[in-house]
C-alpha positions in Angstrom: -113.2 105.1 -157.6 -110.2 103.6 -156.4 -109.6 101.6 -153.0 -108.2 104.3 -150.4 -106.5 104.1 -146.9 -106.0 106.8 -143.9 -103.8 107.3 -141.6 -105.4 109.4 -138.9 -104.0 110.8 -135.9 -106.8 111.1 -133.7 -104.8 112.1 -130.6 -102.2 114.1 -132.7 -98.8 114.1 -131.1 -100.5 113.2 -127.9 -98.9 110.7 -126.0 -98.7 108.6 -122.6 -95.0 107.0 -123.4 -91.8 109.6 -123.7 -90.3 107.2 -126.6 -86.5 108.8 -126.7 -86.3 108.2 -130.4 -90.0 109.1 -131.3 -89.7 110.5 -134.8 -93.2 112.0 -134.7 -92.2 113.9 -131.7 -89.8 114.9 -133.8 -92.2 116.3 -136.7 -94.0 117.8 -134.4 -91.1 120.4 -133.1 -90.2 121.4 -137.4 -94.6 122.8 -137.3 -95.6 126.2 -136.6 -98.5 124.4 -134.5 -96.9 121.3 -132.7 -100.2 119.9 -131.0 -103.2 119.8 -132.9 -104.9 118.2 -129.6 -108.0 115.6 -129.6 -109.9 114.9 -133.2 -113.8 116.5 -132.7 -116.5 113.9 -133.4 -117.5 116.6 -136.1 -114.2 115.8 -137.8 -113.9 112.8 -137.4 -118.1 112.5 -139.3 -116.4 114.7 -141.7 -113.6 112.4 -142.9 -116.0 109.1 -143.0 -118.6 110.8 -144.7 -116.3 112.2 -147.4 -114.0 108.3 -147.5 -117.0 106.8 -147.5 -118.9 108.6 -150.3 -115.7 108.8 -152.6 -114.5 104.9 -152.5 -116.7 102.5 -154.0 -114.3 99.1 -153.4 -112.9 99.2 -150.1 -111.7 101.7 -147.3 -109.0 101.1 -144.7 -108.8 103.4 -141.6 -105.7 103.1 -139.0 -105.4 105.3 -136.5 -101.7 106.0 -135.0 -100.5 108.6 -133.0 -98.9 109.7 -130.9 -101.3 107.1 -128.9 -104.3 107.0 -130.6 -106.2 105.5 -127.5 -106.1 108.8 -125.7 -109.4 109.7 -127.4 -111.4 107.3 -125.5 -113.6 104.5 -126.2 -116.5 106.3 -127.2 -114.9 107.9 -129.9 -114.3 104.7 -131.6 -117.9 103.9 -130.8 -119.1 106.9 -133.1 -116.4 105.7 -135.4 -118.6 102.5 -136.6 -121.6 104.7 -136.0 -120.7 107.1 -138.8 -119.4 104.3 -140.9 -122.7 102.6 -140.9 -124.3 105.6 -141.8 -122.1 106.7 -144.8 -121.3 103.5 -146.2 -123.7 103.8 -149.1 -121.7 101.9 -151.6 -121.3 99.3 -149.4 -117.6 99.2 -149.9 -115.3 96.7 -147.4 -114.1 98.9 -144.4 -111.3 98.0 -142.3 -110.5 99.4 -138.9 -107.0 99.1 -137.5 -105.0 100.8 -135.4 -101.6 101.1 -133.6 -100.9 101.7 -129.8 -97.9 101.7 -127.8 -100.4 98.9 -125.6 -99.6 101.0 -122.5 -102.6 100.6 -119.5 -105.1 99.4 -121.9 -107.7 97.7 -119.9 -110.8 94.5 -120.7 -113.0 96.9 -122.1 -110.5 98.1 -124.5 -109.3 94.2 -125.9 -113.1 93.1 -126.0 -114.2 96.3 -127.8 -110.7 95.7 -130.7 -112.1 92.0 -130.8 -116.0 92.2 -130.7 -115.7 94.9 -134.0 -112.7 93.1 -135.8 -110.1 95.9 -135.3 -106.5 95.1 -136.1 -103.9 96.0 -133.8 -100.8 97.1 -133.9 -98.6 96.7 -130.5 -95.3 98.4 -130.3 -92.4 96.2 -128.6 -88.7 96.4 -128.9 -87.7 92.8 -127.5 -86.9 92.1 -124.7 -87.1 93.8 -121.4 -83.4 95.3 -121.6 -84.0 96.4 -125.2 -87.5 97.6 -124.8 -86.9 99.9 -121.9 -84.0 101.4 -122.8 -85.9 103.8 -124.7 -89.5 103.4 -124.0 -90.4 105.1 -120.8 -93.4 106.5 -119.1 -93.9 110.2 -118.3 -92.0 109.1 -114.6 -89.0 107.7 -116.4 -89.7 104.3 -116.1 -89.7 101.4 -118.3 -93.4 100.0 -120.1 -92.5 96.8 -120.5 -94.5 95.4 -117.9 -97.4 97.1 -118.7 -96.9 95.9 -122.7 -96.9 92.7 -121.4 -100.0 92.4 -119.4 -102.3 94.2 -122.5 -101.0 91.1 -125.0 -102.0 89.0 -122.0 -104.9 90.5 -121.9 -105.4 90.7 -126.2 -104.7 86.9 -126.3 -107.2 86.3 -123.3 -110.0 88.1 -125.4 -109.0 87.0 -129.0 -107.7 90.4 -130.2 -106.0 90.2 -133.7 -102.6 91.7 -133.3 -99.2 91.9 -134.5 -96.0 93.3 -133.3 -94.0 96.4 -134.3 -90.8 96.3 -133.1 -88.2 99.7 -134.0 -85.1 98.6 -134.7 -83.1 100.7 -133.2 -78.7 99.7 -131.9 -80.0 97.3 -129.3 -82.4 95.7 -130.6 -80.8 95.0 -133.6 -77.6 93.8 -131.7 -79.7 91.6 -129.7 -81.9 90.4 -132.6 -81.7 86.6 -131.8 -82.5 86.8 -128.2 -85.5 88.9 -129.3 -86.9 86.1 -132.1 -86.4 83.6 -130.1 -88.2 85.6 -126.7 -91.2 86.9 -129.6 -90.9 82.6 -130.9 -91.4 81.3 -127.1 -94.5 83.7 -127.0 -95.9 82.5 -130.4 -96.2 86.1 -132.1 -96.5 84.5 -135.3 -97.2 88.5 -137.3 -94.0 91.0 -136.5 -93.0 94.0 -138.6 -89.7 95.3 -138.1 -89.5 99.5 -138.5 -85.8 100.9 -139.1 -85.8 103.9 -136.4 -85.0 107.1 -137.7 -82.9 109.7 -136.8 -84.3 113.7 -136.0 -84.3 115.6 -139.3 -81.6 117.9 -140.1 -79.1 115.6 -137.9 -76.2 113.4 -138.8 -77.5 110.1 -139.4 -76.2 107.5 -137.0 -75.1 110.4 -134.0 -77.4 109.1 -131.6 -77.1 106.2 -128.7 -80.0 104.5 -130.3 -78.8 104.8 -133.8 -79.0 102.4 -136.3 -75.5 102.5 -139.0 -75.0 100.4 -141.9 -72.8 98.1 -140.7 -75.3 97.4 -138.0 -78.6 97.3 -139.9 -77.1 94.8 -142.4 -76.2 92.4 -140.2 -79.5 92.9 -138.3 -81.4 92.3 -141.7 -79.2 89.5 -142.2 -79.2 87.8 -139.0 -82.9 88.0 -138.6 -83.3 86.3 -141.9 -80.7 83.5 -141.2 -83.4 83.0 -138.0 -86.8 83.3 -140.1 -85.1 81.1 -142.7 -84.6 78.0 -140.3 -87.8 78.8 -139.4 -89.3 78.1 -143.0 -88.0 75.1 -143.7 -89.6 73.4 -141.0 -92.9 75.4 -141.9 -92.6 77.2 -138.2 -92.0 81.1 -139.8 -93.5 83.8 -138.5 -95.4 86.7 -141.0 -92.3 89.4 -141.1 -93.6 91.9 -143.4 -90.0 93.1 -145.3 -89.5 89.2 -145.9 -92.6 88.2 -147.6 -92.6 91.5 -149.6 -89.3 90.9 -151.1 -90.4 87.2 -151.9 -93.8 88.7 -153.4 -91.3 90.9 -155.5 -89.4 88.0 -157.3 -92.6 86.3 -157.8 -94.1 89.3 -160.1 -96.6 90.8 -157.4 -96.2 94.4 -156.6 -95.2 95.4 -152.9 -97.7 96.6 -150.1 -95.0 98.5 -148.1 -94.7 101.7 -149.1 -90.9 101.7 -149.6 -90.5 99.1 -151.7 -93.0 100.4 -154.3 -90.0 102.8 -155.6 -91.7 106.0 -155.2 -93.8 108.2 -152.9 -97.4 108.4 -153.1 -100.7 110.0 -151.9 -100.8 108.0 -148.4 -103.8 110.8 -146.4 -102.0 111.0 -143.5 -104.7 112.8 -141.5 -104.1 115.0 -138.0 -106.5 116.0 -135.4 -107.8 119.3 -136.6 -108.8 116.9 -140.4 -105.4 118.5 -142.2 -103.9 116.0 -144.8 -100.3 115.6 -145.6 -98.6 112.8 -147.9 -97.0 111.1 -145.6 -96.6 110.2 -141.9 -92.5 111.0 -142.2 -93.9 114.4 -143.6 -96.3 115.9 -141.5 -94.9 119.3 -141.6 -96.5 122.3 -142.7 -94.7 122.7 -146.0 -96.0 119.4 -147.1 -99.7 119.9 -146.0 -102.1 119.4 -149.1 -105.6 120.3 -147.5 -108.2 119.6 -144.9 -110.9 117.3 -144.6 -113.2 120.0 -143.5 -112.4 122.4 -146.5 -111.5 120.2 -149.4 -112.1 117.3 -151.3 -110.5 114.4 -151.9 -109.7 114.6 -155.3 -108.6 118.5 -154.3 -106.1 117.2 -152.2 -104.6 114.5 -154.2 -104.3 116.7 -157.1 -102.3 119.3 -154.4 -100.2 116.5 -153.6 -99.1 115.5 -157.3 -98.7 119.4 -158.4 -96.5 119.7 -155.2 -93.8 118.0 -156.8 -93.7 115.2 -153.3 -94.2 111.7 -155.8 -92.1 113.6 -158.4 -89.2 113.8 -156.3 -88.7 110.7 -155.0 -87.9 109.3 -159.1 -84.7 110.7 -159.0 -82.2 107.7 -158.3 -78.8 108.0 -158.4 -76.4 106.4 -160.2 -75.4 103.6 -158.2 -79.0 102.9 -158.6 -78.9 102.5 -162.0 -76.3 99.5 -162.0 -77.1 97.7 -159.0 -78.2 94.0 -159.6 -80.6 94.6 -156.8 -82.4 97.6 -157.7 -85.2 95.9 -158.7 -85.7 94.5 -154.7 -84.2 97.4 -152.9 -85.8 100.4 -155.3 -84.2 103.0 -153.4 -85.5 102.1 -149.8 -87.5 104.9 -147.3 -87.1 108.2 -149.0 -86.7 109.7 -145.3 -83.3 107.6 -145.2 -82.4 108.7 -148.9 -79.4 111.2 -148.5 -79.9 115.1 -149.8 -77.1 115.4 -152.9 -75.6 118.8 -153.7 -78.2 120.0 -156.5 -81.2 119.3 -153.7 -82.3 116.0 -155.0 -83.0 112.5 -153.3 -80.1 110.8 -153.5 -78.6 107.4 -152.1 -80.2 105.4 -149.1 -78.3 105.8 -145.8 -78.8 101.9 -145.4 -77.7 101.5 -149.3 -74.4 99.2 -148.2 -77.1 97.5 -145.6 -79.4 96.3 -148.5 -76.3 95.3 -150.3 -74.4 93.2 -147.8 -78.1 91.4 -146.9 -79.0 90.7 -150.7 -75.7 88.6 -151.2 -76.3 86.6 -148.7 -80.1 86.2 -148.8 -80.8 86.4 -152.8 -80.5 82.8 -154.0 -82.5 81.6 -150.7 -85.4 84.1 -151.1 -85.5 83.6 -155.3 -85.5 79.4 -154.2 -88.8 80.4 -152.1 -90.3 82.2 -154.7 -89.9 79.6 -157.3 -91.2 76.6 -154.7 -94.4 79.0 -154.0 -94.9 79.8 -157.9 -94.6 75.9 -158.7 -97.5 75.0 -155.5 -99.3 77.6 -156.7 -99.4 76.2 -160.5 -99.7 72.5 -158.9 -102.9 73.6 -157.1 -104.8 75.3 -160.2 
């Protein structure tokens, strides 16, 4: 059986930050049930025991939210309890998860370090950026508290990285934000376009991204890595190094560069699955943990037509030199065309605009690293 990777929501839409542009929050007012509440440890056995038993390679479990730390401690506890106990193919399990970082005291960073859990920590920027739209339930800003728990993660040897929306102003003030994330020597950053609610025009929002915007963020941020580079002083950004593993003939691990949906288990409190975490809506729900197997639910999610879908490309698609990077971006930003169909990227003119500029320098990289890697064989 093949290698598989959850997204569970053990907290479901449960949360301790009042993100303005939170696009789960979102999800969760287009469901009959909004709130699913806190995952049961009999769930939660339910889910590893059935992973477990079905993978026989490797297993990757990352929890999200909402704020997946709202469950407590002890349920992560039971977490490695039940994935001793069902790991009988002794397959290679990872445990990650991402949290907003808010309030998360010692025991919590010695806990993520002690059992090799991978973190994600959300951070727009700087303070002025980061605040703006990432309040507590008083109204008030987080960024202090971020602050003190990658204090704190660095103190105890966490493994982290940092996921930072881009959103207007942090993409307007992308350079004041590499070089604050550079001075702090987060050397692992992922950089998430934010979206807009569904059923909205895109871009009508104060935090709303355009594509004028995001293509001179993409661009910009590049021009900064890129300096970066050639004195061997880059950070990890994920988009970067997956368009770079593109031109050298490796296939993506971000989910929209692959050029079409797949079966990614996104998994909510109550053990219901849906295909993915821009999806979790009732019409795309393809089983439950506690009802259904595995190979039940995948075969629900290719009969539902979701993967199918996301083929159709337009016709700008089909002559664009950069296709073959780009392959029609985040089908939550692809457009809705007349007939119903997935139809051009919102950020189409974004990819566009940072291609020409970037494409010689990235293809230059990938040749330098194919050539080491032939040198060192």
């Amino acid at each position: 059986m093949p290698p598989i990777q959850l997204l569970i929501k053990p907290a479901s839409g449960s949360c301790n930050l009042r993100c303005k542009y939170c696009f789960y929050h979102d999800e969760m007012q287009n469901r009959e049930k909004q709130d699913y509440g806190f995952m049961s440890l009999e769930t939660l056995e339910e889910i590893i025991k059935k992973t477990l038993t079905y993978s026989e390679h490797q297993c990757d479990f990352i929890f999200q939210g909402g704020e997946p730390t709202l469950v407590g401690l002890d349920f992560y506890k039971k977490l490695l309890e039940f994935e001793r106990k069902y790991n009988i193919h002794n397959v290679k399990v990872m445990n990650s998860i991402q949290t907003n970082g808010y309030r998360l005291g010692e025991e919590w960073a010695e806990f993520f370090s002690a059992n090799n859990f991978l973190v994600g920590v959300s951070l727009d920027g700087i303070i002025y950026t980061h605040d703006a739209y990432r309040e507590n339930s008083m109204g008030k800003g987080s960024f202090g508290e971020i602050m003190k728990t990658l204090e704190l993660f660095d103190k105890k040897g966490v493994d982290y990285n940092i996921l930072t929306v881009v959103n207007r102003r942090t993409a307007e003030r992308i350079t004041r934000i590499y070089e604050f994330y550079k001075k702090n020597n987060w050397k692992y950053q992922q950089y998430i376009a934010c979206l807009d609610p569904l059923g909205e025009p895109k871009g009508s929002r104060e935090y709303s991204l355009t594509p004028e915007i995001y293509g001179e963020f993409l661009v910009n941020l590049f021009d900064l890595w890129y300096l970066d580079l050639c004195k061997g002083e880059q950070p990890y950004i994920r988009q970067f190094e997956n368009y770079i593993s593109l031109l050298m003939g490796y296939p993506p691990e971000s989910c929209d560069m692959k050029g079409c949906c797949s079966i990614q288990h996104v998994v909510e409190a109550d053990g219901s699955v849906y295909p993915c975490d821009f999806y979790v809506m009732d019409e795309y729900k393809i089983g439950n943990f506690l009802e259904d197997s595995i190979e039940e639910m995948d075969n629900r999610g290719m009969e539902s037509g979701f993967v199918e879908a996301s083929l159709n490309r337009p016709d700008e698609c089909q002559t664009c030199q950069y296709a073959y990077l780009c392959r029609g971006g985040c089908r939550r930003n692809r457009q809705i065309d007349e007939a119903g169909h997935l139809g051009q990227n919102y950020f189409c003119t974004s990819y566009q605009y940072f291609f020409e500029k970037t494409h010689s320098r990235m293809e230059e990289i990938a040749r330098q690293l194919m050539q080491s890697q032939l040198r060192n064989r």
